[in-house]
N, C-alpha and C positions, 0 to 999 in steps of 0.2 A: 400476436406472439411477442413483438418486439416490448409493447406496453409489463406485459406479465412478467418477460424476463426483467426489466427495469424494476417492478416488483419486489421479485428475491433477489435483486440483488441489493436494493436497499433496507429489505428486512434482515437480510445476512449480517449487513454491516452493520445497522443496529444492535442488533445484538451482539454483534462483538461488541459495541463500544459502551456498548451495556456493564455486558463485561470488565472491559476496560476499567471502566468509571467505578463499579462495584469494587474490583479490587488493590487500586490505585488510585482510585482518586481522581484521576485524571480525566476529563473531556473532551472527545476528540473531535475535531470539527467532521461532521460527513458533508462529502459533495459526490453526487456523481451526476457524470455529463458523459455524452458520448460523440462520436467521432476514433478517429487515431488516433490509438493508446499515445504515444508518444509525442503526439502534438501537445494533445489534453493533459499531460501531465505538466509538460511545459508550460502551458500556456496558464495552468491553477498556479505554480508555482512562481511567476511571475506577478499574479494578481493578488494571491492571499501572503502578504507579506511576511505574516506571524507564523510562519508551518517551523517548524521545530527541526523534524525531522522527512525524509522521505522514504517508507519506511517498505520493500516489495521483498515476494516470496519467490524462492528461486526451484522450478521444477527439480523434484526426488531424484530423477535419473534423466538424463540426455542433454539437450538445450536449455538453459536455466530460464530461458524464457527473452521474449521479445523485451519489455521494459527493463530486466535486470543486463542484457546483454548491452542495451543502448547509454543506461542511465550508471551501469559501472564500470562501463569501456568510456568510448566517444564522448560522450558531456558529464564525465566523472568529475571533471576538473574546472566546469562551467557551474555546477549550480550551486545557488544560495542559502543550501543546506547542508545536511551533513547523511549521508546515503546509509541505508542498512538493511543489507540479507538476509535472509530468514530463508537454510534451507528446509526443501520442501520436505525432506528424512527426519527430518527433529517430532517428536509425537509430543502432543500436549505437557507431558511432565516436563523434558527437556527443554520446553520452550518457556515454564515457568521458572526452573531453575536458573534461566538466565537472566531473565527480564528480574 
C-alpha cells in the first residue's frame, strides 16, 4: 500500500509540473521522501541549495494544515527562502490569474 501511494503521488506531481513547465516555462525540481512532513521539508531545504521558493497549500476551511501552521508561524523567520500560500478556496482560474 505504502509503495502505490508513493506512486500517485509522484505521478500527481508530475503532472503538475508538467504543467508547470508547459505553461511557464519553468522546471521544477520533484523530490519526494518520506518521514515527518516537517522535518523532511527541513531537512530538503537545507540540502537543495537552489529552491526558489517554498511553495504549500493552505486547507479551504479549519486548520490550514500541519506544514503551513509550522512553516508560517514558528520557522517563518528561519528559512532560506521566501514562503507562499496557496489557499485551498482558490479554483483553478483564480489560481492562474495570479501566478
Amino acid at each position: 500500500m505504502e509503495d502505490e501511494a508513493l506512486q500517485r503521488a509522484e505521478a500527481l506531481v508530475t503532472s503538475a509540473a508538467g504543467t508547470l513547465s508547459d505553461e511557464s516555462g519553468i522546471r521544477p525540481s520533484i523530490t519526494v521522501r518520506q518521514g515527518d512532513a516537517v522535518t523532511v521539508v527541513r531537512k530538503t531545504l537545507e540540502e537543495m541549495e537552489d529552491v526558489a521558493a517554498l511553495v504549500l497549500g493552505a486547507a479551504a476551511m479549519g486548520n490550514p494544515g500541519k506544514l503551513v501552521s509550522h512553516f508560517a508561524g514558528a520557522d517563518a523567520g528561519k528559512l532560506p527562502c521566501p514562503i507562499m500560500v496557496i489557499p485551498g478556496g482558490l479554483d483553478s482560474e483564480a489560481i492562474d490569474r495570479l501566478s
